[in-house]
Structure formats: C-alpha cells, structure tokens
FIPA-863094 format. One line per 8 residues: number of its first residue (from 1); for each residue x negated, y negated, z negated of C-alpha. Coordinates in steps of 0.05 Angstrom, whole numbers, plus 32768, in hexadecimal, padded with zeros to 4 digits. Layout:
NUM> X Y Z; ...
END
This chain:
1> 8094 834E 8329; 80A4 831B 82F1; 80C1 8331 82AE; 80F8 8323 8297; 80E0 8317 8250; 80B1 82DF 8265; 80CC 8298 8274; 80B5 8259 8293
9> 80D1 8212 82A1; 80AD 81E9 82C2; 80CB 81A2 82BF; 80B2 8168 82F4; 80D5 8121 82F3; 80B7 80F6 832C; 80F1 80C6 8345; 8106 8096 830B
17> 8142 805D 830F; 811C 8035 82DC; 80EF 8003 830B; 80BE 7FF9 82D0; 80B0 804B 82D4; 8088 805A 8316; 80A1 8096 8340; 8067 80CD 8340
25> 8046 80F7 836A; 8022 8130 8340; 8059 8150 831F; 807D 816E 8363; 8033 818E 836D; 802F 819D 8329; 806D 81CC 832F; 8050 81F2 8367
33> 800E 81F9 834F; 8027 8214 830E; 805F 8239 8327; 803B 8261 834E; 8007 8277 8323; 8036 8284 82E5; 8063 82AB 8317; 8023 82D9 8327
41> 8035 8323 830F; 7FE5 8322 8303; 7FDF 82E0 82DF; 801E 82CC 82BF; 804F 82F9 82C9; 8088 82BC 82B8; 80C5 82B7 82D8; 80C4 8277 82F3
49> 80FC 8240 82F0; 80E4 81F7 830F; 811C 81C1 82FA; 810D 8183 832E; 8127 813C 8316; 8161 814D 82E0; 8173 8116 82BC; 8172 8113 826D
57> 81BF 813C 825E; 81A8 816E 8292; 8164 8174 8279; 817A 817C 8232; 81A8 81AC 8237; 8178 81D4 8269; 8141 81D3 8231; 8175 81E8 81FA
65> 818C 8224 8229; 8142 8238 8234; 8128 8242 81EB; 817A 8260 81D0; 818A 82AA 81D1; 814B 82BE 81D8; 812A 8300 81B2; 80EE 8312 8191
73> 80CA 8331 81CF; 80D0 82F5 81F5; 809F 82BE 8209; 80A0 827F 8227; 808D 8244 8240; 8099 81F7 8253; 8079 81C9 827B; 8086 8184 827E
81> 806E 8158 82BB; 8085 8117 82BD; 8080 80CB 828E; 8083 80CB 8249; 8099 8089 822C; 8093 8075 81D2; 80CB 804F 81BA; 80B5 8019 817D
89> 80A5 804F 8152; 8075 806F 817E; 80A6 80A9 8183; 8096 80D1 81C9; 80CF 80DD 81FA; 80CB 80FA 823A; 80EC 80CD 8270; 811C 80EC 82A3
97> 8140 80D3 82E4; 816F 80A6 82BD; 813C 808E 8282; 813F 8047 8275; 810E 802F 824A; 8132 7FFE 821F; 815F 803A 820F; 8138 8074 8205
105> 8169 8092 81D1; 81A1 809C 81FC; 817B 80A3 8243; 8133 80C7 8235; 8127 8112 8218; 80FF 810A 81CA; 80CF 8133 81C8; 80EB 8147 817D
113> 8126 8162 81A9; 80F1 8199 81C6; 80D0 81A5 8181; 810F 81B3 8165; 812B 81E2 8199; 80E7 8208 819C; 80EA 8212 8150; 8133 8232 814C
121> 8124 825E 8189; 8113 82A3 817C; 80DF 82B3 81AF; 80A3 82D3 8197; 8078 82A3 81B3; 8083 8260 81CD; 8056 822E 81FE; 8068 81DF 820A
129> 8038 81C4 8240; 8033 8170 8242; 801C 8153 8280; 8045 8115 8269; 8030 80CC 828B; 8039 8089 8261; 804B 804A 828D; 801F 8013 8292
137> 7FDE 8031 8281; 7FB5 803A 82C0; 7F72 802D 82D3; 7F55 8015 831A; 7F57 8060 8342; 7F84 808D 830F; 7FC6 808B 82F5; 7FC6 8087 82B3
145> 7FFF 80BD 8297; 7FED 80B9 824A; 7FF9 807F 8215; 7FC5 8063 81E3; 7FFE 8065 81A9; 8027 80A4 81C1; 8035 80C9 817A; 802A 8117 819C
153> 8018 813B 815E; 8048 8112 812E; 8089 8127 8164; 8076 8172 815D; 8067 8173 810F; 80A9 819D 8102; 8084 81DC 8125; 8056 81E2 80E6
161> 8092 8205 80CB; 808D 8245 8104; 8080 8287 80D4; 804B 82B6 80E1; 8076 82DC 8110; 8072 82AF 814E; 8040 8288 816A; 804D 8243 8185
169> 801C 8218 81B0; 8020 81C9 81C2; 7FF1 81B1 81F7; 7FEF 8171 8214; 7FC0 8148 824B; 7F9D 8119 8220; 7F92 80FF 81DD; 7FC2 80D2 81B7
177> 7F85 8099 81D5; 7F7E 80AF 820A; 7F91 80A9 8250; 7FA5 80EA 8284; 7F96 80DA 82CB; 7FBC 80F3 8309; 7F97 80EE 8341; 7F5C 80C4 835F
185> 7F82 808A 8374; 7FBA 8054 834E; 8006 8065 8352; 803E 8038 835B; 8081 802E 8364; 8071 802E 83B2; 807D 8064 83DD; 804E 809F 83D1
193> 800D 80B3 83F9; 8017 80F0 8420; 7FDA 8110 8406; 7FEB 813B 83C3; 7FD1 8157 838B; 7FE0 8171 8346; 7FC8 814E 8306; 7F80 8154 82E6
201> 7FA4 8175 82B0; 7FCB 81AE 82CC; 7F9A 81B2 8306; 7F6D 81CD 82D5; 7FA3 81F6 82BA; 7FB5 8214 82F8; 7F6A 821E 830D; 7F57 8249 82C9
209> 7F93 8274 82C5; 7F7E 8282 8310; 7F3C 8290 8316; 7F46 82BD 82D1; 7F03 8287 82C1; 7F37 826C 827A; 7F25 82B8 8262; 7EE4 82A9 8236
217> 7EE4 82E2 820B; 7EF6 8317 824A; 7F23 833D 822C; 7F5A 8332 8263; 7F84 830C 8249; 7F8D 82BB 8244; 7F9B 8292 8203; 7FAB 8255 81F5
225> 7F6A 8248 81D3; 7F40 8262 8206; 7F70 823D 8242; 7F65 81F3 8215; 7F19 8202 8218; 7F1B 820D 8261; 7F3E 81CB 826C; 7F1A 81A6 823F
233> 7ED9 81B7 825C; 7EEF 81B0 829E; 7F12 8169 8298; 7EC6 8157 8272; 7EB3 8163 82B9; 7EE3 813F 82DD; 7EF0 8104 82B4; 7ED2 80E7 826B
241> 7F11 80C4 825D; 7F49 80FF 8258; 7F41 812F 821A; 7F76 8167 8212; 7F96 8174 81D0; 7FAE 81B9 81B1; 7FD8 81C4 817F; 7FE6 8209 8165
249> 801C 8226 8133; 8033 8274 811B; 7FFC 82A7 8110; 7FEC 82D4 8153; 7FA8 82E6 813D; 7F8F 829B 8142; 7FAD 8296 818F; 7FE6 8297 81C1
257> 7FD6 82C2 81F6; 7FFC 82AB 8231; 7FDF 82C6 826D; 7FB8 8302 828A; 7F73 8301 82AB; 7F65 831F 82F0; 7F28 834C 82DC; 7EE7 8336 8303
265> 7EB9 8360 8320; 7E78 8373 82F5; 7E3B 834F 8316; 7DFF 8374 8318; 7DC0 834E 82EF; 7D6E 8358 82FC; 7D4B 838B 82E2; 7D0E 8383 82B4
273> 7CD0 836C 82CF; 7CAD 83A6 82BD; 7CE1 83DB 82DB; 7CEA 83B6 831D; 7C99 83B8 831E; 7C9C 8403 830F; 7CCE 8413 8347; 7CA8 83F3 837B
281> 7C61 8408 8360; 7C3C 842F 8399; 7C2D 846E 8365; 7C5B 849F 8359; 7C54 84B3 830F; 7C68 8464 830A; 7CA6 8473 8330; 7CBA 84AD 8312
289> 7CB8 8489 82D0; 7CE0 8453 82EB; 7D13 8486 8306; 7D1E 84A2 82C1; 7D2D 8453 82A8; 7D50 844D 82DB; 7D7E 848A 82CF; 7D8C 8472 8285
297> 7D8F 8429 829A; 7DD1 844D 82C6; 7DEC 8477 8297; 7DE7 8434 8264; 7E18 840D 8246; 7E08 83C4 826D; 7E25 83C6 82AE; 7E02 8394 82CC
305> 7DC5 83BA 82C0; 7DE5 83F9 82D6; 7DF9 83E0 831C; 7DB0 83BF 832D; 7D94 840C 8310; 7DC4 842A 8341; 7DAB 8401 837E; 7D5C 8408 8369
313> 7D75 8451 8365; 7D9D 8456 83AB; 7D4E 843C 83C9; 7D24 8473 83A0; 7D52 84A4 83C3; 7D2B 84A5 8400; 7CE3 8495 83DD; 7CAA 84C0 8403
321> 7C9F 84E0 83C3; 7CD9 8521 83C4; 7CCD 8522 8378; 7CE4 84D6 8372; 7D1E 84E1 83A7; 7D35 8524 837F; 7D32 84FD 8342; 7D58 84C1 8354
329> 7D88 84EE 8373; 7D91 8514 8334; 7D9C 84D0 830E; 7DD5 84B5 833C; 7DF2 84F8 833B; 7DF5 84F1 82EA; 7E26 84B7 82EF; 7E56 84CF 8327
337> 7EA0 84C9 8315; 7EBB 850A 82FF; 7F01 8525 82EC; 7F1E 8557 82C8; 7F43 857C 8303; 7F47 8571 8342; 7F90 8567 834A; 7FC0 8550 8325
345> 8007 8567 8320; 803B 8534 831A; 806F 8553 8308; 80BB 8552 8318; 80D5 8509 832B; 811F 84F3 8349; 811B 84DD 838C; 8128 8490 8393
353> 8112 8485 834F; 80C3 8469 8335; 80A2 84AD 830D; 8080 84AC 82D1; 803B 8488 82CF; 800C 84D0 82CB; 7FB9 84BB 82AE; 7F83 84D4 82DC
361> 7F51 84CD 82A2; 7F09 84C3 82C6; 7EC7 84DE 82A9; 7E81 84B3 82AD; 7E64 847A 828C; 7E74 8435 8284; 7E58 841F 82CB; 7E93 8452 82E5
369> 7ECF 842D 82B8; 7EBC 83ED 82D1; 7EBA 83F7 831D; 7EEE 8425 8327; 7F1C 8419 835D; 7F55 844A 8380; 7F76 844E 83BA; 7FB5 8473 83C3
377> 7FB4 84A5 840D; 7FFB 84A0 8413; 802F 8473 840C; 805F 8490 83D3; 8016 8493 83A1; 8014 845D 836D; 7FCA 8451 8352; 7FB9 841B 8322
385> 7F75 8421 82FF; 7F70 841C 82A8; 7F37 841B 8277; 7F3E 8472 827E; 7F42 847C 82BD; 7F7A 8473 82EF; 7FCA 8473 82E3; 7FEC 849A 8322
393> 8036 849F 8328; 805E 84B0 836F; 80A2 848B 8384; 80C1 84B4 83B8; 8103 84A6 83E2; 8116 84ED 83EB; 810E 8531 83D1; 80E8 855E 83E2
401> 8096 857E 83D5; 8063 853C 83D6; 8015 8542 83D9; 7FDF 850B 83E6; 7F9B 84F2 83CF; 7F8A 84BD 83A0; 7F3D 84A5 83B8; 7F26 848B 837C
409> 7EE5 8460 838A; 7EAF 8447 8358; 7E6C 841A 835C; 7E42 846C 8357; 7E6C 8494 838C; 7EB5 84A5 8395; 7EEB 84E1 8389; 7F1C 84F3 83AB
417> 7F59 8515 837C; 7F95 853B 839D; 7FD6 8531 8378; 801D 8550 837C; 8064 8547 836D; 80AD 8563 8372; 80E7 852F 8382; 8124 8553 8371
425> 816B 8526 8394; 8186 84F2 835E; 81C7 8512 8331; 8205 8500 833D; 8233 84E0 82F8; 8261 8510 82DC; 82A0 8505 82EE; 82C5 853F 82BC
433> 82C2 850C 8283; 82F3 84E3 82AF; 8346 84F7 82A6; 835F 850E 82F3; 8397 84DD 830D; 83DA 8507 8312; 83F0 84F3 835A; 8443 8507 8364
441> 844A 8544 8388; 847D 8543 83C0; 84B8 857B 83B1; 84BE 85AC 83F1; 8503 85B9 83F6; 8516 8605 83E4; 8541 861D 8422; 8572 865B 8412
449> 8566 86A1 8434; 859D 86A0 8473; 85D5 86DB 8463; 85DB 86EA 84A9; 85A4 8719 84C6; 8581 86FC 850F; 8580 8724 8549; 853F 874A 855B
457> 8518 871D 859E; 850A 874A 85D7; 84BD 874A 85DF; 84AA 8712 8614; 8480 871E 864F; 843C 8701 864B; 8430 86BB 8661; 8417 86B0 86AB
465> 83D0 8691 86AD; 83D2 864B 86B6; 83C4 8604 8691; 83DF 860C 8641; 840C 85CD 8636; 841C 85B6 85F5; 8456 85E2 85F5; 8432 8620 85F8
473> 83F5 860F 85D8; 83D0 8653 85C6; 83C0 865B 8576; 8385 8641 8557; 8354 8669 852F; 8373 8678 84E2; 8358 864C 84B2; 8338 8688 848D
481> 8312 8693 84D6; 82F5 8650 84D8; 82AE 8651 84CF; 828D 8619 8499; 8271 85E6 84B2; 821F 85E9 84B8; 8201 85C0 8475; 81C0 8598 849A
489> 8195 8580 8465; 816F 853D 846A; 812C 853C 848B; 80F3 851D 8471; 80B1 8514 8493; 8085 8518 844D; 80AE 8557 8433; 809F 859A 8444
497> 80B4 85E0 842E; 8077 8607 8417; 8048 85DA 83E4; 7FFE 85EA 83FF; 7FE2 85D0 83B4; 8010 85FB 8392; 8002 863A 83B7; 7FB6 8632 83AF
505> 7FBB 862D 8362; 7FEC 866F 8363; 7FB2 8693 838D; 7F7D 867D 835E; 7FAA 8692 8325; 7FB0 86DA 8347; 7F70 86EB 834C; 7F65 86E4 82FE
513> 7FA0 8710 82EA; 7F94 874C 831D; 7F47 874C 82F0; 7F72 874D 82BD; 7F97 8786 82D0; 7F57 87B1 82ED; 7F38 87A6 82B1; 7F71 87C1 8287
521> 7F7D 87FA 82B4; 7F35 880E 82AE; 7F3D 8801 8260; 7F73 8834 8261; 7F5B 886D 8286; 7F10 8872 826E; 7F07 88A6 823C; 7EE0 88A1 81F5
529> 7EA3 88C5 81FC; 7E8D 88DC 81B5; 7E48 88F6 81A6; 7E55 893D 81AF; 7E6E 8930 81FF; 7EB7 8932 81F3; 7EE4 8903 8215; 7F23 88EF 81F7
537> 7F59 88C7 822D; 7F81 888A 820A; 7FC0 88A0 822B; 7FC5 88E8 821A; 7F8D 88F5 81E4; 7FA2 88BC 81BA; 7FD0 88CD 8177; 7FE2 889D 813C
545> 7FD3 8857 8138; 7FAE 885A 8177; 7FEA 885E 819D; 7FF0 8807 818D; 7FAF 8806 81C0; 7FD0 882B 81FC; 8013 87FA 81EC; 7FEA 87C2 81ED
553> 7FC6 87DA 8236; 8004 87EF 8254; 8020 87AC 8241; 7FE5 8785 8261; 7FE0 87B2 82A0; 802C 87AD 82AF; 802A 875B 829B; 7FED 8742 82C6
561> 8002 8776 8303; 8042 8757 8309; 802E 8714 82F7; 7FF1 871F 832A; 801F 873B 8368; 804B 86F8 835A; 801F 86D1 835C; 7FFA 86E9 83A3
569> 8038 86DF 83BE; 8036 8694 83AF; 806E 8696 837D; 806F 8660 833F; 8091 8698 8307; 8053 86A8 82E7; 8043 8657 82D7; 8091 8654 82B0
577> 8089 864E 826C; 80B2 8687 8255; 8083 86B5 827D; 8043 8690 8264; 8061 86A4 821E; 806A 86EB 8226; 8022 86EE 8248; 8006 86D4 8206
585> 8028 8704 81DD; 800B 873E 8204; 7FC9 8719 8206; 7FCD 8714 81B9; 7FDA 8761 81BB; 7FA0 8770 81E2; 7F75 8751 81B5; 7F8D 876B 817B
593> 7F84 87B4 819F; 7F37 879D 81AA; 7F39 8791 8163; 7F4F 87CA 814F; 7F1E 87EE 817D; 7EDA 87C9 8164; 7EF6 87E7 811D; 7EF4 8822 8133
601> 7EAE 8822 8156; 7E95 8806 8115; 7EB1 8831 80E9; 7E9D 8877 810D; 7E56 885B 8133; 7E38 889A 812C; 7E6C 88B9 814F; 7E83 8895 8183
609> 7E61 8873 81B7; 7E6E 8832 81DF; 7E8C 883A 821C; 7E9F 881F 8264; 7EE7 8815 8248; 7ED6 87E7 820F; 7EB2 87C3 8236; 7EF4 87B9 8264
617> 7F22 87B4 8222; 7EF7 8771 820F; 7EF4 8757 8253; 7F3C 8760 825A; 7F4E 8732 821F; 7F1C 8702 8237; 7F39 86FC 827C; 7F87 86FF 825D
625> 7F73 86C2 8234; 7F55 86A8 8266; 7F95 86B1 8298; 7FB4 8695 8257; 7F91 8657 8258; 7F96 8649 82A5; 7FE2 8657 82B3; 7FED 8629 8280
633> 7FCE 85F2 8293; 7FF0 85F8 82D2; 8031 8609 82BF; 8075 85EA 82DB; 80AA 85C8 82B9; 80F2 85F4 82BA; 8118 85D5 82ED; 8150 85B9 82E4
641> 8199 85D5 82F1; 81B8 85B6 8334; 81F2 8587 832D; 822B 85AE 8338; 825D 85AD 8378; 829F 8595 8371
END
C-alpha cells in the first residue's frame, strides 16, 4: 500500500506543436517503467501521479501544487521526461505541449521555476529527476536529449540555500557536454516505431531500484548516492558518451535515501581448501576434526560460510563412521531455531480491525536471522520477518476464540509456533452525550364518567363451533404472555466456544498449585521432633509468635487448593491479576514463615532436629514462587465491560 506521506510526479511531454521540437517516444515508457517501480510497496512506496502532455500554465501550476502545503514528514519526488530547450543565456527550460522556441518565457517551464518551488516547500526531503532532451543534437542511431551549453547546475544554484534539516537531490541524464541518448535508433518528427523503450537514463533507474542491485552498502535502503553510482556505472557500460550528474544539498548524513531494497538471499561461498579436504578424507580422526570446524564454521558469524558448513554437515550425517554421524548431528542440532515459548498469546483484538504487531523474538545464530522465512497456517495470521525474529499480528472479521500456527522456516530446520487471540465485537459510539429530540405528544382526550349507571348483560351462551370471522375474532395472547423473541448469534466457521490452548495452559498451571497445596498440608501437620522424642503439632502445640507460621500455612493451603480446583476445571480466574496479587502476598508469607523457621533451627540445633515438615515448608515456597512466576506469565488482560443495551 502506498503512503500517503510519500509523493511522486512523474511528468512526460512527447507531442509538441513546435515543428522544430520532434515528438518522442521514451518518455510515455518512461512513465510506466518508473511508475511502477516507485508505486512498489517494497521499493518505493510513492504514491504515484503521471501528468501526460500538460502544457506550460497546467504544468506550472501542477508543480507549484506538488511541492505547497506540504510537512516535515513528507518526501518527494519529480521526474521530468521530455525536451529541454536554453534560451540566449543558456538558461534551461523544460518545453511543454505549447513551447515555442522563440518564446520560451511565456510558453516553456524554467527550470528556476522548479528550484524555487522545491526550496519554499517544506518536505523533509525533496528529489528532481532530469531526463530532459535538447533539440538538434543527435547522432547517427540515438537521439540526442541533452545540449552541449545547457546551464544544469547554474539553474539550480538557489538550492545551496536548503538548511541542514532537509535534504534535496538534483539528478540529471548527462553532463552539461554531454549528450543523453534514447534509444538505439534516430527520432523524428515522423510517426513513431511501434517498438518501445524507456531512455538509457531512467532505464537504468528503473533497473537498480528493481533489482535492489543500486543498494551498495546493503543496508536496505537506496540513496541517492548509491542510485547515481549505479547509473553511472551502468550507462559506462552501455554508452561512453552519456555521464550522469548529481547534485546534492541539506545534510541527511551525506545522502537522500529514497528508496528501499528488496533483501537478497545470502549465497553460500566455498570452504577452505583444507576443510573440504578434511571432510572428504577417507580417515575418520580427519573427519571428526573437520566436523568440529565445521560446527563453529555454523555457529559463525559469515553466512556464506555457515550455509556451505551446513550442507558439508547435512552429508557427514550419514558417514559410515556413527561417531562422525553423531557428531554432525550434534552440530546441526546446535544451530536449530529456538523460541522462548511455544505459543504465543495475542491478546484481545476488535473484530474487523488490524491487531497490534506482537515480536516472536527467535533464538540462534546469525545463519538463523538471515534465512528466516514464515508462513502463516491460517488466513487471519499476519507474519512478516525482522532482524529479531518474526512480527505476528491477527485481523479477524468476527468475534470469537482464534488459534493457528505460524511455520517459521530457516536455512538449519524449521518451528512451528501456535498462537492465540480473542476478537471481542467492535463498540458502538455513545449516544448519551447527544440531547434526545422532544417529539409532540398527541393529547388523548379525557372523557367524563357517565351519571347514569348501565344495565347488567345477561351472560351469553357460548359460541357454536365454526369458522371465527373478523367479527368474532377470539383474543390474542396478552402482551405480558408473549414470549421474547429467540437472540441467534452469528456463526463463524473459525470461532469456537472452548479455547483448546487455553485449557492446556490452565491444566499445566493446576498441577503446580495442588504441589503447592500437598506440600503445605504436609508442612502443617508434621510434628517437631526434639531430641528427647517429643512431638509438638503446629496447629495445636504452637503458642506465641509461632502462631504467624500456621497463618502463613493455612493461608497457602486454602490459596493454592482453591486456585488448584479452578484451575482443573479449565477456568482463567487464577491467571487475573488481582488473584496473581494476592497469591504473591501469601507466597511472601510463606517465605517469611520459612524464615522464621531456619531461625529457629539455628538458634536451638541441639535441640531440635530437622524434619519431614521443613523439608515441605521450603519446598512449598519454592513451588508458590514458582506458581508465582508461571501464572504470570500467562496471565489475561481484564476484559473489558460490554457496551451497554439501550
């Protein structure tokens, strides 16, 4: 999708009234050659605007409306396809439609006009592109479309003025002695071959920004210093006569950046001589040192390297030697992709609106990062790969329970991650804020209670049975009989009512706090043995300051048994937050009953002896810390209040 903060006009003039200013047949190429590769959400990411044949009021007030009201974030660019014509002075103006050449004032664009406008505009950063042809200079083959005297640099000298703040960039097809050439045969007035293609100029263009090749340092992304090089070393190839020019202005860390790269996959390079002759050598203690290279070759920073270790690897595996096989084994196993859990909960979401981006961070070394690929199992998954790992986020029509698998794949094996999510149905706007509409209320006229008394009705027989007319139509059910209608909620195919994922966490949860609770129920009824064979019980022997221990185990067995039976029963309560609160307080009290415990046992060693129960008392504040630690990393968000009825 194209954003709305980047801009592009691309601006071809091929049709001319002037007879002394042949009609063209690059720039309609140009336009969709360029077009389509700044419109690329992957490349360019420009919205794209092609103006075909304006004449010069048109075209003026169409670059004036492109570079005003623009902001800071903005950035943009201009590209000009079409003659470019000096006046006396050698001043450059770009022809349009209507240009005549003996008034270039009143009928052509100057190319101060552009300077001008670019400095006043407010954009952040600013591109003009100049594929401009000169009439009259052409040699036997090529169009010529650049003039020996054409002033470039001179008509953009007010840019020199652009403060550190934004960057602005001037690049043009050829030299100021120079020639640009359009295609491999000459152009004239005459009607146009039906064989096309762009320019030399934004051909290259079009083919860099494409092929991501314009990227020379590889860091993704495209400047206008690295995009110049890539033409200029490319038009070297195609022609000795064309040399670009590039003029830059502002500060942006020495470049423009314009465009993004599409990142290329890592190629995998040869091994040393002396490895590859270890891994083939016909004696094992040679292999099994090459399998140990091999390993750290892997495990290494270069990728290249790593990918031709993994191969030589994936053939040790089934060497005749089992030592060599184990090992290589063991060494591909080393650089596996690994993840932190195994599923990932996204949260709560509205249905019919994009989620929240959640990072899947990934675990391995470099050769994992660079090869990592995923693949979304269902259709409502959204998986895009980073430098850490991979960023998943769900967009779901309805609500409801949602659960699918995220493969993610890499060059040493692949992992499949199961995710989660809640949709909840979108709110509905207030409407209290809003004053009701007072409709008029129709008066019921009041009648008067009648003086004169009415005569009692004899009872009436009972109707014979027959058809009921509309006379004697026999009453309807009251409205307080009526029975509501049945509410039918939507149906969804990918919705369901108990979430699988959930209740497996809540089970694995349960198991931890019923060992919570045996072990403080075993804490609690073993007796203190002293040396002299006495047993004393915690909850009836205990007096004084003591009594804080039995508190502190009564508070722990009645917390994880509840929590524990809730949990069994698949229900979320013990993953709230208020709940995960109060189980840290007790936890906190446990511990500081095994505290005051170990005081005791050092204080009176001699008299009494370790039991079974401290032994429970310190696993139970392991395990309620434990319990501690998991619910929380599992814990749900409060949901939130539904909208109310009115």
């Amino acid at each position: 999708m194209a954003d709305r903060e980047r801009q592009a006009l691309i601006v071809v003039t091929s049709a001319y009234d002037d007879p002394g200013l042949g009609a063209l047949r690059a720039p309609t190429d140009d336009a969709e050659a360029l077009a389509e590769v700044l419109g690329d959400p992957d490349v360019g990411g420009f919205e794209v605007e092609v103006l075909t044949d304006p004449d010069s009021q048109r075209l003026r007030t169409k670059v004036e409306d492109f570079f005003a009201d623009r902001s800071p974030r903005h950035t943009l660019l201009l590209h000009f396809s079409c003659h470019g014509v000096k006046n006396t002075a050698g001043k450059l103006f770009l022809a349009t439609t209507d240009t005549r050449r003996n008034r270039l004032a009143s009928t052509a664009m100057p190319a101060e006009y552009v300077s001008g406008m670019m400095l006043a505009s407010r954009a952040q950063r600013a591109v003009i592109l100049l594929d401009c042809c000169y009439a009259g200079a052409f040699e036997r083959g090529m169009f010529a479309r650049a003039d020996a005297d054409a002033h470039v640099q001179e008509s953009f000298q007010d840019l020199e003025r652009t403060d550190g703040r934004r960057g602005r960039a001037v690049f043009t097809a050829s030299s100021a002695v120079e020639y640009a050439f359009e295609a491999d045969r000459q152009v004239t007035g005459a009607d146009l071959p039906e064989a096309r293609q762009p320019s030399l100029f934004t051909g290259s263009l079009v083919k860099g920004l494409r092929s991501g090749d314009a990227d020379r340092d590889g860091d993704g992304e495209i400047g206008m210093s690295e995009l110049a090089d890539y033409v200029f070393d490319r038009l070297a190839e195609l022609t000795p006569h064309q040399t670009p020019q590039l003029w830059l202005f502002g500060a942006h860390g020495g470049d423009v950046p314009i465009a993004r790269a599409r990142p290329k996959a890592p190629a995998a390079v040869a091994l040393p001589a002396r490895l590859d002759r270890a891994v083939h050598a016909a004696g094992r203690e040679e292999r099994l040192w090459a399998v140990e290279d091999l390993g750290t070759l892997l495990r290494g920073n270069d990728v290249g390297l790593a990918l031709s270790a993994r191969t030589a690897l994936a053939e040790l595996t089934h060497d005749d030697s089992r030592r060599v096989s184990q090992g290589a084994e063991h060494a591909l196993g080393t650089a596996r992709p690994r993840v932190a859990a195994d599923f990932v909960d996204l949260g709560t979401v509205t249905a019919g609106t994009p989620g929240p981006q959640t990072l899947l961070a990934l675990e391995g070394p470099p050769i994992v990062h660079a090869t990592v690929e995923a693949a979304p199992g269902v259709p409502w998954l959204r998986a895009t790969c980073v430098a850490d790992g991979v960023q998943v986020s769900a967009d779901v029509a309805e609500p409801g329970h949602y659960e699918g698998d995220v493969l993610v794949r890499t060059a040493t094996g692949e992992l499949p991650v199961h995710v989660g999510m809640d949709a909840l149905p979108a709110r509905r706007p207030r409407r209290w804020a809003q004053r009701p509409v007072a409709r008029p209320v129709r008066a019921t006229p009041v009648q008067e209670p009648s003086v004169r008394k009415t005569a009692e009705r004899a009872p009436q027989p009972p109707a014979a049975p027959g058809p009921v007319t509309g006379e004697s139509r026999p009453p309807g059910p009251k409205a307080w009989e009526r029975k509501p209608p049945e509410r039918r909620e939507p149906e969804s195919a990918t919705a369901v009512e108990a979430p699988p994922g959930r209740a497996r966490v809540a089970r694995s949860s349960a198991a931890l706090l019923c060992s919570a609770f045996v072990l403080a129920l075993l804490a609690l009824v073993t007796p203190i043995v002293t040396t002299d064979g006495r047993a004393y019980f915690a909850h009836t022997d205990v007096t004084g300051p003591a009594w804080l221990v039995v508190i502190a185990l009564w508070a722990g067995l009645s917390t994880t048994g509840v929590l524990g039976a809730l949990a069994l029963r698949g229900s979320m309560l013990p993953f709230r937050t208020p709940v995960l609160g109060w189980l840290a307080c007790v936890t906190a009290a446990t511990m500081a009953a095994a505290g005051f415990v170990y005081s005791v046992l050092s204080e009176f060693g001699d008299y009494i002896t370790p039991s079974v129960g401290t032994v429970a008392l310190t696993l139970t504040w392991i395990v309620e810390l434990w319990c501690c630690v998991t619910l929380w990393r599992r814990r749900q968000p409060a949901s939130p209040a539904p909208p109310r009825r009115r």
